[in-house]
N, C-alpha and C positions, 0 to 999 in steps of 0.2 A: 142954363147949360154951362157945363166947368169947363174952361179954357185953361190947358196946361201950355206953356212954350218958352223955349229958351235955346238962347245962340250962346251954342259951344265956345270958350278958348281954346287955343291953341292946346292940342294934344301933344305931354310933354316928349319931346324926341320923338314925335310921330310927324309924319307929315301928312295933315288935312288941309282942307280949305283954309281960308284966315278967318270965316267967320260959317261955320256950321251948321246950318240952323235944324236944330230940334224942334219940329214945332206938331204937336200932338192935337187933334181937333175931334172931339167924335163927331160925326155926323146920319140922321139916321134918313134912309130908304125908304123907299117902299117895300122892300126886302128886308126890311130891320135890322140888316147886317151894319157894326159898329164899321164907320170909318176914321183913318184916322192920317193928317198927314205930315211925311217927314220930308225936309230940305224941298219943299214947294209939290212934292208927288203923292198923289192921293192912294193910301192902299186900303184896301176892305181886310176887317180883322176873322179870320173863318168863325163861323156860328159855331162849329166841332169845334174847334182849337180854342174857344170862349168857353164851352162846353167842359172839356178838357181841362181846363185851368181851374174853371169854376168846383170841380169834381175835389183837384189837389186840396184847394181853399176849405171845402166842407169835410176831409176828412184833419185838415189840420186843427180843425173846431172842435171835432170829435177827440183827436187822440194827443190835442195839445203840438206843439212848436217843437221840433226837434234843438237838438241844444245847441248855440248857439258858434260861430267864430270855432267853425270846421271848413270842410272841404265841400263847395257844391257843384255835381253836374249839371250841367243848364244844356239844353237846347231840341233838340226834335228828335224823330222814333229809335235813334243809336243810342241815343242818352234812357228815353222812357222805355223800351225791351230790355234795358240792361238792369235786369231787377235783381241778381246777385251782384252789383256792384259794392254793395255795402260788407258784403260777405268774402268777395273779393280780393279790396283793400282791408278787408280786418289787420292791425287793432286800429286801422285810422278812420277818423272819424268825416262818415261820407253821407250826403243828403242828396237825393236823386229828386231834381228837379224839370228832366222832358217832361215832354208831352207833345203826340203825336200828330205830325202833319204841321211842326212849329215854321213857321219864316223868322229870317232875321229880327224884321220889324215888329213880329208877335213879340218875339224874346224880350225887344229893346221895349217895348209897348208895357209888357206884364213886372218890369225889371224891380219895382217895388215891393211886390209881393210875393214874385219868386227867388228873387235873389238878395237887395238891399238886407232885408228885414231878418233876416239870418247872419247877419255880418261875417259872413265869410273870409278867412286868410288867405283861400286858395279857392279860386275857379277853373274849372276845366270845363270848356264850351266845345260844342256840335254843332253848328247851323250849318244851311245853304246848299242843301243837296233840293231841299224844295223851292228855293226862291229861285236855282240856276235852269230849270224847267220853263221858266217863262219870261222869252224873248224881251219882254221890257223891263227884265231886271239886268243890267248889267254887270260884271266883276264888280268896277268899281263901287257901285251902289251896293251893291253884298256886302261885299268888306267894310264900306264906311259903316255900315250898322252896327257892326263887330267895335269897331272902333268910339262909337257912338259908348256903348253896350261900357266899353274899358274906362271909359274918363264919367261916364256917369257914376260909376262904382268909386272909381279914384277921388272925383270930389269930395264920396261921404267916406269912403272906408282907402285913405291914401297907403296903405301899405297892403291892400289886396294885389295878391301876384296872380296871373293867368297863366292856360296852357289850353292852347287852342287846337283841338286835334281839326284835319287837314279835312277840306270837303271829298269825301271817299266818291272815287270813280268807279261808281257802280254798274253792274253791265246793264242793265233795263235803261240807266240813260245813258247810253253811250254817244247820242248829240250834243249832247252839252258838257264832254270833256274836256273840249278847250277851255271853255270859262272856269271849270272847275280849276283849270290849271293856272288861270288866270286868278283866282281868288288865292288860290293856295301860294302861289309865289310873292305877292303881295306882305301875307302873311307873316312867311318863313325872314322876308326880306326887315319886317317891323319887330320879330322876335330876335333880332342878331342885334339893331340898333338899341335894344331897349331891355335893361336890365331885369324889368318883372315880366314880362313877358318871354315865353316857350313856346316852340312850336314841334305838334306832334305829327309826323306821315303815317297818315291811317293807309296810304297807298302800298308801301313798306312790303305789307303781308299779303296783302288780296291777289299780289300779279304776280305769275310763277318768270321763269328763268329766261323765255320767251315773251314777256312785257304782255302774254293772255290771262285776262281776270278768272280767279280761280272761281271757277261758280258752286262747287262745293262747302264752299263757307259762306253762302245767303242761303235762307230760305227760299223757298218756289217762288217766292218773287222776284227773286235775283234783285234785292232792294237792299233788303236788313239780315242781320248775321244772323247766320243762328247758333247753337253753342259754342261750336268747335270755334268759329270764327271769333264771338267772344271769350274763348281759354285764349286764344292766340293775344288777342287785344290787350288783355290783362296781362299777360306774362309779360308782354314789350312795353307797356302804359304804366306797370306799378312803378317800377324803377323811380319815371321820374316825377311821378305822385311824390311820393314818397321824398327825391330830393327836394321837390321844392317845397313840400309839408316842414321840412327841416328848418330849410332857410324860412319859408313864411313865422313857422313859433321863433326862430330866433331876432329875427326883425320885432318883432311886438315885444321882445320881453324888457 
């Protein structure tokens, strides 16, 4: 059985623990679900969301590696429905990597061969509207993932810049809008100290005048956009795509 594990340094101008620990273990069930665990907490990796991943994997066999040291979206069904992204941002070069039903710890779990291996300049990540569902995830453990997710990337690709759009306060969870608010400020608060890092409020657009979620821009689930919702996204997201696309090619050149 492969034992992967490793305790983080100091994240640069971040404030984490002093010693992190990454430590990934599968282990299997009687349910055969992959476990795996981070900072001493054991999480099960969803059989779907393996499923999922495994799908991206075989069509990237098929249709070859998109090109390399571009822009990737990473993280759960905001990132994977958003399948004109690439059309979008045209002429910039975008690689859509969600997949539905993602947790933090899937993201930070799969971050090899969805993210590393593409060597991206610019990341723009989605998590945590599914991990903030369930009472033993806390803000803080949401976010450290994220955080996890940044200095993993940073050790092999040191001039990857991020842009972290904000956990969107969705009206079907509307229990767990404080955490949400509690990851999001966390966030915003490490994107002001920290030069490659951005932070985007997906909140901005979804709540009208009177701070009520507009339910016209999700689907009948009242979960995920549906177009209008992503025209909106995109008009207020390219901008600064697009700046930090600038600054990321001018840093590598």
């Amino acid at each position: 059985m492969l034992v992967h594990s490793k305790c983080f340094s100091v994240l640069s101008k971040v404030l984490l623990p002093s010693c992190l620990l990454f430590f990934m273990l599968p282990l299997v069930g009687a349910s055969q679900t992959e476990k795996i665990v981070i900072d001493g907490k054991t999480l099960s990796i969803g059989p779907s969301n393996q499923k999922n991943v495994t799908k991206i994997l075989e069509k990237e066999a098929k249709q070859g590696l998109p090109a390399k040291e571009g822009i990737l979206f990473i993280g759960s069904s905001t990132i994977r429905l958003w399948r004109s992204v690439s059309k979008d941002m045209t002429p910039l070069p975008v690689i859509n990597r969600g997949f539905g039903g993602a947790r933090s710890w899937e993201v930070l779990h799969f971050i090899d061969d969805l993210a590393i291996k593409h060597k991206p300049k610019l990341i723009v990540y989605f998590c945590g509207t599914n991990d903030a569902v369930n009472k033993k995830n806390d803000a803080d453990f949401i976010y450290s993932n994220y955080l996890s997710f940044v200095q993993t990337i940073r050790e092999q690709l040191p001039d990857t810049r991020f842009i972290y759009l904000s956990v969107t306060k969705v009206p079907s969870r509307e229990k767990v809008w404080g955490k949400m608010d509690a990851i999001n400020q966390r966030a915003q608060a490490d994107a002001i100290k920290n030069d490659y890092m951005r932070y985007f409020d997906m909140n901005q657009f979804v709540f009208d005048e009177h701070d009520k979620p507009i339910t016209t821009l999700y689907r009948k689930d009242q979960l995920h956009l549906n177009r209008e919702g992503y025209a909106i996204l995109t008009k207020l997201l390219r901008p600064l795509v697009e700046e930090e696309w600038k600054r990321a090619c001018d840093e590598t050149r």
